[in-house]
C-alpha positions in Angstrom: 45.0 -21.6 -96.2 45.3 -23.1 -92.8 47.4 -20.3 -91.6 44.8 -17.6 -92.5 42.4 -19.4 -91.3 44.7 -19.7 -87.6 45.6 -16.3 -88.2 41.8 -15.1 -88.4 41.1 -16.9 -85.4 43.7 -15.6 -83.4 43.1 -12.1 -84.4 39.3 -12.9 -83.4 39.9 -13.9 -80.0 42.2 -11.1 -79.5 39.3 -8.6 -80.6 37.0 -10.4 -78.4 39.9 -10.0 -75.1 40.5 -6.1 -75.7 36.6 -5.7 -76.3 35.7 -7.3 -72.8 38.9 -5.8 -70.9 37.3 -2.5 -72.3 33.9 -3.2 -70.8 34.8 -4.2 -67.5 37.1 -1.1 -67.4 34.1 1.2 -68.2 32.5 -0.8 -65.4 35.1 0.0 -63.0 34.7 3.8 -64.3 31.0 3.7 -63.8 31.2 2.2 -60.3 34.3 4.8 -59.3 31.8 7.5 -60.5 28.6 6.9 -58.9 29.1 7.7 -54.9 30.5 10.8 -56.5 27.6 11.2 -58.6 24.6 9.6 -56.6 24.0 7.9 -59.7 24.0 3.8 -60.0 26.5 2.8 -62.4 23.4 1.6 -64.5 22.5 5.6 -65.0 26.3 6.7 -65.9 27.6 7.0 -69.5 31.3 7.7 -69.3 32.8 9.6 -72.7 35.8 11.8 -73.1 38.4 9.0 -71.2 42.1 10.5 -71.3 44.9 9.3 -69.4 46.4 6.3 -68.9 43.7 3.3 -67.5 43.9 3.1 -63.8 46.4 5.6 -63.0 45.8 9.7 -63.6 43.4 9.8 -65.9 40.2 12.2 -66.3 36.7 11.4 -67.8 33.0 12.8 -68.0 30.4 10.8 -65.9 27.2 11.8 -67.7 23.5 11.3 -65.7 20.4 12.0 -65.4 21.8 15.2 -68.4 24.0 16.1 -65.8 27.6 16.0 -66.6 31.2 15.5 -64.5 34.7 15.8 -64.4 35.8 12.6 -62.9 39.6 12.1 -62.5 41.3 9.1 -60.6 45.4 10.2 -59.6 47.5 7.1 -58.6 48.5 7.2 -54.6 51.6 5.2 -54.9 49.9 1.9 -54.0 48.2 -0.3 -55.9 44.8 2.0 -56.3 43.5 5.4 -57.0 42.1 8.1 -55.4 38.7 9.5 -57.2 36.6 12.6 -57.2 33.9 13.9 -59.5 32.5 17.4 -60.1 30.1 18.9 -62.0 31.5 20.2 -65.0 31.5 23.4 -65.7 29.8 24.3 -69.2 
């Protein structure tokens, strides 16, 4: 009983880690979207996230019902390079 009971936990507090790692990474997504935009990350919705997180990956920055292609391509380094675009419909 015990080690359900640790096991629960544990799985709980994992849950919790991945849930909040996701949120600030839609954060960072958000904020990497909005000079592109001219949106504050407060206005942006970000859906359709493929790639791998913080190196090439694309995404639609939705604000405002205006929606863009975002994409982020690894330099090298230690950071990204992003742009965002209308999308075309």
């Amino acid at each position: 009983m015990a080690r359900n009971i640790a096991r629960s936990i544990a799985f709980a507090g994992l849950v919790l880690v991945a849930t909040t790692a996701c949120q600030m990474y839609i954060s960072q997504l958000k904020t990497a979207s909005a000079g592109h935009t001219g949106c504050t990350p407060a206005q942006i919705t970000i859906s359709n996230h493929a790639g791998s997180f913080g190196y090439n990956e694309t995404w639609n920055a939705t604000c405002n019902g205006t929606v863009y292609l975002c994409s982020g391509v690894g330099n090298g380094r230690s950071s990204e390079d992003y742009s965002c675009a209308p999308a075309v419909r």
